[in-house]
C-alpha positions in Angstrom: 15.6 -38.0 -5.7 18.0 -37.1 -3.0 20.6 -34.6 -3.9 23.1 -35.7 -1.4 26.7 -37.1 -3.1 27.5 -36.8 -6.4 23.9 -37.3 -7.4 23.1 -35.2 -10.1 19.2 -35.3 -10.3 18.4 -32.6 -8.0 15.2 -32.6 -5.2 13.5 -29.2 -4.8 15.3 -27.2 -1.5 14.1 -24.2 0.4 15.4 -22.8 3.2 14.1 -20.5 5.2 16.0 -20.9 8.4 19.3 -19.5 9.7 22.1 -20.7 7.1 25.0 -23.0 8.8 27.4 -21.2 6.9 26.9 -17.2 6.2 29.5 -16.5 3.8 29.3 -17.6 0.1 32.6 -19.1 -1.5 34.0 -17.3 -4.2 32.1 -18.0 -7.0 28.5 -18.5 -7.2 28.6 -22.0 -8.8 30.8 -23.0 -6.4 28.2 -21.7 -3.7 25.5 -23.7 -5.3 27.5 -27.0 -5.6 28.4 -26.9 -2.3 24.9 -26.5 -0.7 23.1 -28.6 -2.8 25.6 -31.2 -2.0 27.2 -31.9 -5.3 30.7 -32.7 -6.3 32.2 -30.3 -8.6 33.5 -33.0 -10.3 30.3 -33.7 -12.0 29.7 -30.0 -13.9 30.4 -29.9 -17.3 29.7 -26.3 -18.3 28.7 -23.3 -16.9 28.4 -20.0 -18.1 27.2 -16.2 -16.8 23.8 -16.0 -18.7 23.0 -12.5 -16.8 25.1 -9.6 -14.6 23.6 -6.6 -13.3 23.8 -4.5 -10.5 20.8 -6.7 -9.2 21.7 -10.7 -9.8 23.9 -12.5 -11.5 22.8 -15.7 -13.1 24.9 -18.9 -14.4 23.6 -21.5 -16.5 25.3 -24.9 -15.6 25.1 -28.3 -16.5 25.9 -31.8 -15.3 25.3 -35.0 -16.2 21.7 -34.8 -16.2 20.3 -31.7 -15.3 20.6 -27.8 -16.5 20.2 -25.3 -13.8 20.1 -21.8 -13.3 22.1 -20.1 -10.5 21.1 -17.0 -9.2 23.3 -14.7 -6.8 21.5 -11.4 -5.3 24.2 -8.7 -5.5 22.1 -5.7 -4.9 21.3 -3.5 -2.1 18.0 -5.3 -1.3 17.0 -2.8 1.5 16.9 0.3 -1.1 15.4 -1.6 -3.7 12.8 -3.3 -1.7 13.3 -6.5 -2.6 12.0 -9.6 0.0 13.6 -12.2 -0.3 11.6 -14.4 1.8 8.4 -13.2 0.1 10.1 -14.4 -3.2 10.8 -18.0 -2.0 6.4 -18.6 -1.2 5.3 -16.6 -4.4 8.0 -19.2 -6.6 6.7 -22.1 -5.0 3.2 -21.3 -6.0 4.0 -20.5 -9.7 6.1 -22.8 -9.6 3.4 -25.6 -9.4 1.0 -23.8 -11.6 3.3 -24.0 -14.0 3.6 -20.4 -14.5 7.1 -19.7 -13.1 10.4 -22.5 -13.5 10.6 -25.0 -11.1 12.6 -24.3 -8.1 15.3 -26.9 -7.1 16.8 -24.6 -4.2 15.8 -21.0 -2.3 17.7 -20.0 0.3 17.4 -16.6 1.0 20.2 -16.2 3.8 22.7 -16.9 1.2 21.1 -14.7 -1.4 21.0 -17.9 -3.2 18.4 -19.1 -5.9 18.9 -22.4 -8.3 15.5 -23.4 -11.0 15.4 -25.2 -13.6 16.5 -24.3 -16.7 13.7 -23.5 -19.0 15.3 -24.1 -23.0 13.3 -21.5 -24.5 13.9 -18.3 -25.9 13.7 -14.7 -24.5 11.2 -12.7 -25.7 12.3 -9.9 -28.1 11.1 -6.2 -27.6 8.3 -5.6 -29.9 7.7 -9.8 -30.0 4.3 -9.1 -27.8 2.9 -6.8 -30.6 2.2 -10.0 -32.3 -1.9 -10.3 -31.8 -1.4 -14.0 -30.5 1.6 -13.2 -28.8 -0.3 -10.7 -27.1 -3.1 -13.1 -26.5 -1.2 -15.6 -24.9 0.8 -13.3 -22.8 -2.7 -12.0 -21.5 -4.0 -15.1 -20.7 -0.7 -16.2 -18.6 -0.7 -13.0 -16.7 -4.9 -13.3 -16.3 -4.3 -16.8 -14.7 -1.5 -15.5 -12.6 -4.0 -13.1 -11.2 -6.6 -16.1 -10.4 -4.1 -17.7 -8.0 -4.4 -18.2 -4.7 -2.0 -15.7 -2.6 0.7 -18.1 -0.8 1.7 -17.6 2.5 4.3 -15.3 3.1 3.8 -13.3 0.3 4.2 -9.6 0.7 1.7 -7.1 0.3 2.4 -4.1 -2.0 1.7 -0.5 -1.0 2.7 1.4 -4.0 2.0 4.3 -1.7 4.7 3.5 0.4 7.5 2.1 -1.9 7.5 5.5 -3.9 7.8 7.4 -0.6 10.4 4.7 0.2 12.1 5.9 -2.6 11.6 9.5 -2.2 13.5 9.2 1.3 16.8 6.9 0.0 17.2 9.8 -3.0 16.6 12.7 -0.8 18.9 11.1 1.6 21.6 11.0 -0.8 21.1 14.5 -2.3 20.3 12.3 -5.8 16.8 14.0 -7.0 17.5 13.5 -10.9 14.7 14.6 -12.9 11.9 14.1 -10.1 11.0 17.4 -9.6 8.4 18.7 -7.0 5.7 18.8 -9.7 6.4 15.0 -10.5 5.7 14.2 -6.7 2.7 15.9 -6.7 1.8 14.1 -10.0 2.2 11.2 -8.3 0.7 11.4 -5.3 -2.6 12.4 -7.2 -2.3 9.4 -9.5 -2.0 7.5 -6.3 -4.8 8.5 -4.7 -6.8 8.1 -7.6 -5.6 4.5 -8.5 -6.5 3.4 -4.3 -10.1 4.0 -5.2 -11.6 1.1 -6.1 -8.3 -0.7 -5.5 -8.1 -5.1 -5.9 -5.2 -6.9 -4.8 -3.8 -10.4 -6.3 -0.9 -12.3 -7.1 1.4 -10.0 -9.3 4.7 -10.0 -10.9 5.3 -6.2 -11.5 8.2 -6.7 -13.8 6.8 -7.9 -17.3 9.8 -6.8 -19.6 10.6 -9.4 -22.6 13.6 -10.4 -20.8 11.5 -12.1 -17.9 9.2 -13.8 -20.4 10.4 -17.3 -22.0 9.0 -19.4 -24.6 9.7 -22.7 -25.0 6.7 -23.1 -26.9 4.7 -22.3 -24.2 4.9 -19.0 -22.3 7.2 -19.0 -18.4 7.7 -15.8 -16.4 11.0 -15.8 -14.6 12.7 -13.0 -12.2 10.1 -12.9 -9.4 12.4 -10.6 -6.8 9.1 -7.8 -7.3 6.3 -9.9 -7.1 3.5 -9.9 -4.7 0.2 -8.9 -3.6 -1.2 -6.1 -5.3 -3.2 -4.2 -8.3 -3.4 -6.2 -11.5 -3.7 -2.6 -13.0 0.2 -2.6 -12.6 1.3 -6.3 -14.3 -1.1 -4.9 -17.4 0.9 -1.5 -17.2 4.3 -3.0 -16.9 3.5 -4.6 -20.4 2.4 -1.8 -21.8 5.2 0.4 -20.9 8.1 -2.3 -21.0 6.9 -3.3 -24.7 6.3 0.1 -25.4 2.4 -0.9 -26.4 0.5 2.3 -28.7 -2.9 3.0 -27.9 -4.5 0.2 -30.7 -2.0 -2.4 -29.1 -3.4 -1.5 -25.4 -6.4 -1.8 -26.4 -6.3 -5.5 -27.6 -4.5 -6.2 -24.6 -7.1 -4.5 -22.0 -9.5 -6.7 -24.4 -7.5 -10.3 -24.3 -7.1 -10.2 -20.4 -10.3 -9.9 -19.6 -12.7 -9.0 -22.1 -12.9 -5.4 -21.9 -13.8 -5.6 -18.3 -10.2 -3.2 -17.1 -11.1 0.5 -17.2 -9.3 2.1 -19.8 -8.7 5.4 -18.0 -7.2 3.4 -15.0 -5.0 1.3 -17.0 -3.5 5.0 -18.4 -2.9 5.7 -14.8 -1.2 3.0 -14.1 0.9 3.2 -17.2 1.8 6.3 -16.2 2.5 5.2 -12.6 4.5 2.4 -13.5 6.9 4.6 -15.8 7.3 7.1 -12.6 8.6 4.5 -10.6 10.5 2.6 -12.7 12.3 5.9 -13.3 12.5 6.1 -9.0 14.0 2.6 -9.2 16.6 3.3 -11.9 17.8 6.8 -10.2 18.3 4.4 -6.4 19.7 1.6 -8.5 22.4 3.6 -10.1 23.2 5.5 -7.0 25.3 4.4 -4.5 24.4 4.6 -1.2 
């Protein structure tokens, strides 16, 4: 249906072209009123759902529809976020029905609106749950079986940490990566490029990404491209803070034992590194 007026049934947008208008109004909901072409007059609640350093998200609701809103306020450059790559990768999980559909995506006004999924945010320590676990497993298993959508970026873990590396060294912000660290890294790096596959991956697995309305959604897609599956099992094992027995039956419910266990500890410890990387160029200001 046409989202032009005061129509509040909302067609799916993207826009990928230059933006008519560059500047965002004041407030976000405001921004995504006015672009999808309906009257203010029509909302009947909204409220800030998330507010980081990264997005900030609003919940709103018309007549007939519930939306999220999402507003990019980070330094996308530093953190390596693609915007554009984003906007393919959530129209293809968006129609596997693996990611919340997308009613608008326009990346030159930082500007996302899905929507809204009514389930509930997955607790830490929810995924230790065996079936839990298992259905987690298989969502991120089919994920990996999807077809890689044009545009979508290709992941060099290699070059994002040394990406990193430079903004901290450029700010005189180390932290706790030492020399030895690097090194670490580098080797771990190395060893993880042998024998290397690339897929469709979301890199970002925390329980506050997965929703579950009964069945299992994965939302927040800013890091997601094409790269080793080795690192969507690791961010669930590091994010849910999976012991050995509980990596186990998840190496075992994604694909039947078939993931190297010694690789997957690499990649746990890889994906705890630069989460660490990410945190230390998050909180410092350029």
């Amino acid at each position: 249906m046409s989202c032009g007026g005061a129509s509040t049934t909302l067609s799916t947008q993207t826009r990928m072209g230059p933006s008519p208008m560059p500047s965002l109004p004041v407030h976000p909901v405001e921004a995504a009123l006015d672009v999808l072409g309906v009257s203010p007059a029509t909302l009947r609640a909204r409220e800030r759902i998330k507010h980081g350093l990264t997005n900030e998200s609003w919940l709103i609701r018309t007549a007939r529809d519930a939306l999220v809103v999402r507003i990019s306020a980070a330094d996308e450059q530093a953190l390596q976020i693609d915007r554009r790559s984003e906007a393919s990768i959530l129209a293809a999980v968006s129609a596997a029905g693996i990611g919340p559909e997308v009613v608008l995506c326009d990346p030159d006004r930082r500007l996302l609106v899905t929507r809204y999924i009514p389930g509930e945010t997955w607790r830490s320590g929810q995924v230790r749950e065996p079936e839990n676990l298992r259905r987690l497993a298989a969502l991120v298993h089919a994920l990996h079986g999807l077809a890689v959508p044009a545009g979508a970026r290709r992941l060099d873990l290699a070059a994002s940490v040394q990406a990193y590396w430079r903004t901290l060294d450029a700010r005189g912000e180390r932290g706790d990566d030492t020399a030895a660290l690097r090194r670490r890294a580098q080797e771990v790096l190395a060893e993880l490029a042998r024998g290397a596959v690339a897929c469709l991956c979301h890199n970002d697995l925390n329980p506050l990404n997965i929703l579950d309305d009964g069945r299992l959604w994965l939302i927040d897609w800013e890091y997601a491209g094409v790269g080793e599956p080795l690192f969507d099992l690791a961010s669930i094992c590091a994010e849910h803070r999976l012991g050995p027995r509980e990596r186990e039956a998840l190496r075992m419910a994604y694909a039947q034992g078939q993931v190297d266990p010694q690789r997957l500890e690499l990649a746990c410890w890889l994906f705890e590194y630069v989460r660490d990387l990410w945190m230390a160029v998050r909180a410092t200001p350029a």
